[in-house]
Backbone as CSV, one residue per row, in Angstrom:
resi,resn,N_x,N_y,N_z,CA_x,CA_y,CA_z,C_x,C_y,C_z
1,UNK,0.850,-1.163,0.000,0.000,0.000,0.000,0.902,1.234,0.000
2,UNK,0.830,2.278,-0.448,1.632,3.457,-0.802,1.420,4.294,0.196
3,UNK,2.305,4.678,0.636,2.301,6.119,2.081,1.046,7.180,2.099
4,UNK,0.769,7.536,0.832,-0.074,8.591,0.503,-1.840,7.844,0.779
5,UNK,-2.232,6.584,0.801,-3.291,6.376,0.852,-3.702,5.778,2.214
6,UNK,-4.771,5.355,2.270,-5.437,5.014,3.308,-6.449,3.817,2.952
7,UNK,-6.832,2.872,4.279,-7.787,2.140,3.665,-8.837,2.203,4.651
8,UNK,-10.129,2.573,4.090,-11.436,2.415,4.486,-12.356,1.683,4.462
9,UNK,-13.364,1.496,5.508,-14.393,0.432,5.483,-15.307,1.034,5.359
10,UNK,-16.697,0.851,4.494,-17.529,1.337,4.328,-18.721,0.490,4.329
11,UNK,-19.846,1.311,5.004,-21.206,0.130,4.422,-21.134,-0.643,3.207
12,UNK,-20.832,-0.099,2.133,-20.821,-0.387,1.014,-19.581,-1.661,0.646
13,UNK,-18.945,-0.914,0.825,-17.996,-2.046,0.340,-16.346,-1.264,1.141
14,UNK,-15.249,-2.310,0.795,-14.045,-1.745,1.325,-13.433,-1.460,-0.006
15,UNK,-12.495,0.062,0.506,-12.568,0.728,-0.577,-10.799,0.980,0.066
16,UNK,-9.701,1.100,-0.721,-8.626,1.480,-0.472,-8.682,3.198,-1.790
17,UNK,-8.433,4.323,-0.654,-8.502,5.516,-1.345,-7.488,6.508,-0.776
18,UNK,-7.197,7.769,-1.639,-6.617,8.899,-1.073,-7.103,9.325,0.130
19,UNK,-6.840,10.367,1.046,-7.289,11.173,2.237,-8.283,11.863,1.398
20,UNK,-8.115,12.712,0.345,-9.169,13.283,-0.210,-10.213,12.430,-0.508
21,UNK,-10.674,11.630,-1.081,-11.706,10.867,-1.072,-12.049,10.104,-0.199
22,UNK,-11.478,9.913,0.860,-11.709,9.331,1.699,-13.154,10.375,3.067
23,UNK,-12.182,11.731,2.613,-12.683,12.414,3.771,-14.378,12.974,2.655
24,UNK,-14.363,12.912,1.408,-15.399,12.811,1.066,-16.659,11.803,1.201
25,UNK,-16.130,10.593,1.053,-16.623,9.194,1.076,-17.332,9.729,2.664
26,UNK,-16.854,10.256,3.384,-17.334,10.554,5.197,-18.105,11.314,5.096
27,UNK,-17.649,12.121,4.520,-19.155,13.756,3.966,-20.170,13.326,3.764
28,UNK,-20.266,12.510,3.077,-21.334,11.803,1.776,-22.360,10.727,3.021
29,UNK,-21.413,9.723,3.289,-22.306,8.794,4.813,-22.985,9.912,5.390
30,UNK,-21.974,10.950,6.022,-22.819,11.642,6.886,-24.079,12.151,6.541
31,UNK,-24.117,12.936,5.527,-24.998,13.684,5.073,-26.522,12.892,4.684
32,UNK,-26.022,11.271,3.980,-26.795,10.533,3.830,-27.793,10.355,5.210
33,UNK,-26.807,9.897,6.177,-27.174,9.861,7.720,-27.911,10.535,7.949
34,UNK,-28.203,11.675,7.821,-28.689,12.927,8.524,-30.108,13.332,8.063
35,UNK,-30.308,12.719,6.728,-31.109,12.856,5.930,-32.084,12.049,6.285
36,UNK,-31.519,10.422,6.571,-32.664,9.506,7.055,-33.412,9.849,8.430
37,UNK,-32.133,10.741,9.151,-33.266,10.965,10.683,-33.873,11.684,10.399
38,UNK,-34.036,12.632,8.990,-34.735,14.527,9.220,-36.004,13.409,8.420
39,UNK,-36.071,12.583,7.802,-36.988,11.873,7.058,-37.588,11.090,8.249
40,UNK,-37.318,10.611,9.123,-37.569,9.158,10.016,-38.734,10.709,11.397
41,UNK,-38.094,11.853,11.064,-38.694,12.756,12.063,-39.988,13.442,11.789
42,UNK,-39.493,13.393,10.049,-40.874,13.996,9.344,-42.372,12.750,9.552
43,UNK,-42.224,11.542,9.278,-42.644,10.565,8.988,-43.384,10.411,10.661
44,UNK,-42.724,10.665,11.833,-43.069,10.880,12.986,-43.959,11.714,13.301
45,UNK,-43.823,13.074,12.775,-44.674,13.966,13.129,-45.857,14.101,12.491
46,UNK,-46.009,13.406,11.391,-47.146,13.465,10.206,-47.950,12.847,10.661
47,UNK,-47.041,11.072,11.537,-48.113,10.228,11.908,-48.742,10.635,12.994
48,UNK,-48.231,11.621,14.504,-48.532,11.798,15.284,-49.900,13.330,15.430
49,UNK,-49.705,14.196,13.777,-51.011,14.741,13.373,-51.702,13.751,12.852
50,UNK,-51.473,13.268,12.099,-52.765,12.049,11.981,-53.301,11.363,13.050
51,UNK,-53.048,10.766,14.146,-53.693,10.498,15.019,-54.441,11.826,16.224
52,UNK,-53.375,12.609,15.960,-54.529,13.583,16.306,-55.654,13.868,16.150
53,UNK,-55.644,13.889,14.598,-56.798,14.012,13.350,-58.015,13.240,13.811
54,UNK,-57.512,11.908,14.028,-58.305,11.094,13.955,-59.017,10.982,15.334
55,UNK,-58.335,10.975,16.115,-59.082,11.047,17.525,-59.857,12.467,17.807
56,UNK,-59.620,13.696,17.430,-60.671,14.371,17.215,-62.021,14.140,16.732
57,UNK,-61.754,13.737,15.559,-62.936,12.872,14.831,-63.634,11.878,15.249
58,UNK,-62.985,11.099,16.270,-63.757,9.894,16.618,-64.275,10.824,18.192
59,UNK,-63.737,11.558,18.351,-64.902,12.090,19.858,-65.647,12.669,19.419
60,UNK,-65.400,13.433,18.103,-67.032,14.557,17.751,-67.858,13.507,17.254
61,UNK,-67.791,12.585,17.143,-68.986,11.241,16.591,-69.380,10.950,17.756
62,UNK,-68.565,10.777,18.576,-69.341,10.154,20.020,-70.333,11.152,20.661
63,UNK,-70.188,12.822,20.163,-70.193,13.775,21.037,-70.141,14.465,22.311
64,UNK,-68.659,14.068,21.796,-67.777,14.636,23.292,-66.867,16.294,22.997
65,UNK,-67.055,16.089,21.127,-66.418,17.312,21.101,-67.333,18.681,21.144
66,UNK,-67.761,19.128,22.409,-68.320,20.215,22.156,-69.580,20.162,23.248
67,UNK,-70.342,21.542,23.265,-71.375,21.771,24.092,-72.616,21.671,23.158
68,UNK,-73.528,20.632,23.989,-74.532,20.059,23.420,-75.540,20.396,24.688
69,UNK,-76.509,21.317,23.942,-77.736,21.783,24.991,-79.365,21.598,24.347
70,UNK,-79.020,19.925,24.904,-80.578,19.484,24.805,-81.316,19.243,25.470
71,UNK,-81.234,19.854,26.888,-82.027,19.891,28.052,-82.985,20.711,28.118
72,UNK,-84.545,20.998,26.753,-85.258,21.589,26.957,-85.818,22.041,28.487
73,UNK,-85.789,21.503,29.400,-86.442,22.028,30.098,-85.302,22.998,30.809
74,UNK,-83.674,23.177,30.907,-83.401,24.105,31.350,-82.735,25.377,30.342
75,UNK,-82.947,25.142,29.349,-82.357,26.155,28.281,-83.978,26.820,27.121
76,UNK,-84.842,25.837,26.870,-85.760,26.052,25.912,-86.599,27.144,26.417
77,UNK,-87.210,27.402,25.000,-88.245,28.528,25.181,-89.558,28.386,26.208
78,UNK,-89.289,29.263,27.546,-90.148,29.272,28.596,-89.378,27.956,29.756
79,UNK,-88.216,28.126,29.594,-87.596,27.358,31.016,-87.451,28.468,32.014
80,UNK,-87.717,29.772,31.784,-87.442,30.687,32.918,-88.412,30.973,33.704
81,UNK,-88.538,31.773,34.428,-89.715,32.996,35.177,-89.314,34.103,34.937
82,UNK,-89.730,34.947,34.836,-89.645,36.775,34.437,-88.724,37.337,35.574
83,UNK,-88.812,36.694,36.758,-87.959,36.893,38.021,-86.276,36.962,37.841
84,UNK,-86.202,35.787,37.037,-84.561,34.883,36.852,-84.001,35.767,35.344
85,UNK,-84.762,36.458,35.007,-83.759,36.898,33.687,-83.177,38.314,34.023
86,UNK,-82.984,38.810,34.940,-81.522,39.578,35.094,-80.617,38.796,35.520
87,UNK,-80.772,38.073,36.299,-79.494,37.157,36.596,-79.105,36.268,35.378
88,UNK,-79.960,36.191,34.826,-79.462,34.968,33.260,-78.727,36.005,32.026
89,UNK,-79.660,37.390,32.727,-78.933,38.326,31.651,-77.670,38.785,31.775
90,UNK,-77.507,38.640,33.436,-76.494,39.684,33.466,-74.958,38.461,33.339
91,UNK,-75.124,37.177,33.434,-74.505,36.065,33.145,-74.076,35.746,31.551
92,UNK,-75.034,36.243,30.791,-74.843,36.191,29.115,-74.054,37.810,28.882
93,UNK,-74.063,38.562,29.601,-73.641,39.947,29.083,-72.329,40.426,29.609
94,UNK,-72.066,39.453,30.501,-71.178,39.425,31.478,-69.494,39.748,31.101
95,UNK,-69.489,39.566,29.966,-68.002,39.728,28.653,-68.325,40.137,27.739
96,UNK,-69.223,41.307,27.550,-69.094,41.968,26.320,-68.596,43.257,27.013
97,UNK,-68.223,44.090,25.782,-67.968,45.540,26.603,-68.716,46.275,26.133
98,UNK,-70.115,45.893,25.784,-71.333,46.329,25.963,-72.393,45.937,26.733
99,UNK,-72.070,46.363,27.800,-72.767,46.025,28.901,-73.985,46.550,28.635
100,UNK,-74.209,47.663,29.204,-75.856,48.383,28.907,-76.681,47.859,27.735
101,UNK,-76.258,48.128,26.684,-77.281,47.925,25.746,-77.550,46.286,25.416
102,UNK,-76.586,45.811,25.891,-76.467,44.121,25.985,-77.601,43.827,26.918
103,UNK,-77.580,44.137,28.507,-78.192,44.088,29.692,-79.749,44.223,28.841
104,UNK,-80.038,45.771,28.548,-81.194,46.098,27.820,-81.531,45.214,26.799
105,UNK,-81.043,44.989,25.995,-81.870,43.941,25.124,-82.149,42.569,25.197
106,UNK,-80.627,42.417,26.197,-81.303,40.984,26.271,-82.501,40.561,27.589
107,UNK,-82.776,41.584,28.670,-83.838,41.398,29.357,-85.175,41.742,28.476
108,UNK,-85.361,42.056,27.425,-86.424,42.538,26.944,-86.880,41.361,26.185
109,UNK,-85.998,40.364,25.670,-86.198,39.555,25.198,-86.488,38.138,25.863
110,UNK,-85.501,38.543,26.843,-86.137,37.228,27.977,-87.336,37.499,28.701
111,UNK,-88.441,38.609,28.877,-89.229,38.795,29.420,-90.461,37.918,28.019
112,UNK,-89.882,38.842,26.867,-90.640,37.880,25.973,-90.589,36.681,25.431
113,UNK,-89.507,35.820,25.915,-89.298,34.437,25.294,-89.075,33.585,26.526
114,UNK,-89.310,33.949,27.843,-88.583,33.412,28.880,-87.587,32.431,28.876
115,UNK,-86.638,33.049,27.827,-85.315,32.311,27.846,-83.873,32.886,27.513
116,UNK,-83.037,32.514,27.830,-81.529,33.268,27.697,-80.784,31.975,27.409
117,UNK,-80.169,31.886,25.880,-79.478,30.658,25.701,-78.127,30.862,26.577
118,UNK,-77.730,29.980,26.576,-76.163,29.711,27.640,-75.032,30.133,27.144
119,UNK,-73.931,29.683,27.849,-72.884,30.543,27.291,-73.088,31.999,27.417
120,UNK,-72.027,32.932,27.386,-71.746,34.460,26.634,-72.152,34.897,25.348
121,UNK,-72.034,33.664,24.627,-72.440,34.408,22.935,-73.084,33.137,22.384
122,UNK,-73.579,32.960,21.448,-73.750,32.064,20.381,-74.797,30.971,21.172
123,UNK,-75.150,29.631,20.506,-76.318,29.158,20.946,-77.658,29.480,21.457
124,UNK,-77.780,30.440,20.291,-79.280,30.857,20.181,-80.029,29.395,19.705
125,UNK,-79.549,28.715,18.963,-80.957,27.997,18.181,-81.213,27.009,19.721
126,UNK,-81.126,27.291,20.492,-81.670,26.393,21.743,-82.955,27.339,22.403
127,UNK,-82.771,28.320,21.952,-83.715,29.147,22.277,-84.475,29.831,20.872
128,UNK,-85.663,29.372,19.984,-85.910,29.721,19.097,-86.447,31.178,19.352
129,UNK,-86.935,31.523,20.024,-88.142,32.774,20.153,-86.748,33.778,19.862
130,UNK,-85.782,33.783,21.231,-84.657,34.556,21.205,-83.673,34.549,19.894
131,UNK,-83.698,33.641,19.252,-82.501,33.155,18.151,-83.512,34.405,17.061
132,UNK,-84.730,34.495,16.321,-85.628,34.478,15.834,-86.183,35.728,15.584
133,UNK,-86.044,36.644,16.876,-86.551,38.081,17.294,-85.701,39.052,16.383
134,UNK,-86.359,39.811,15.373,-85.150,40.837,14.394,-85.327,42.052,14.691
135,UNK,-84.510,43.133,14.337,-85.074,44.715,14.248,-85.327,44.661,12.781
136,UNK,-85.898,45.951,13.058,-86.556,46.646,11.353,-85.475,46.321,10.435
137,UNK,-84.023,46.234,10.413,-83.060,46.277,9.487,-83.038,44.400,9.156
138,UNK,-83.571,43.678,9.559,-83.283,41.915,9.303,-82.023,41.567,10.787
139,UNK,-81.150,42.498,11.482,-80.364,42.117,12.402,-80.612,41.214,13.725
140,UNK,-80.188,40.990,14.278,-80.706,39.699,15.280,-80.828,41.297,16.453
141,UNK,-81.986,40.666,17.314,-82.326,42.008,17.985,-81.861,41.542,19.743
142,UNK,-81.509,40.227,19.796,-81.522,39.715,20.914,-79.692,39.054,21.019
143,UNK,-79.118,39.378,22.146,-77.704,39.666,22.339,-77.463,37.515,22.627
């Protein structure tokens, strides 16, 4: 073997080469190397949104994902008394930073629908009368 070379073992095969190709032949493994973990990491994380995916999906079928208010008798139209809708109002109005005119409309509406859907915002259709009630312009008149 000649002073100037070197001999290497490689996955591949054994290879007797210069230092220069040699220290390439190392570049090259490595880089190969590096490539399979950034691939082996991608392949990880894709699968671990996919099961995310999927288990989301399989609880909103069960319905677990989310608030489900089918307890006519404590949410539906006429579960209240005329008594209980400032406190139901002031509970739905409670995070807007329209308080007053929030307060005001939505007691006016619970006097006429004796109901205040739940939550702060949204889930009107549990309460049709309230969901239902418009001003002159088509706008929802009830907060």
């Amino acid at each position: 073997m000649p002073p100037h070379s070197l001999y290497v073992t490689t996955p591949f095969s054994s290879l007797e080469c210069s230092s220069f190709w040699c220290f390439n032949l190392h570049k090259f493994c490595h880089i190969v190397a590096t490539m399979a973990v950034a691939r082996l990491l991608f392949v990880l994380i894709v699968a671990l949104i996919a099961i995310s995916m999927l288990q989301t999906v399989v609880m909103a079928s069960h319905g677990h994902g989310g608030h489900h208010y089918n307890d006519k008798k404590k949410f539906g139209a006429g579960s209240l008394k005329s008594y209980q809708c400032p406190s139901q109002c002031t509970r739905r109005c409670s995070k807007t930073q329209y308080h007053k005119p929030c307060m005001f409309f939505c007691q006016k509406c619970c006097k006429k629908c004796l109901c205040v859907p739940p939550g702060y915002y949204g889930n009107k259709a549990v309460c049709p009368c309230y969901n239902n009630w418009k001003t002159k312009r088509g706008g929802p008149k009830c907060p």
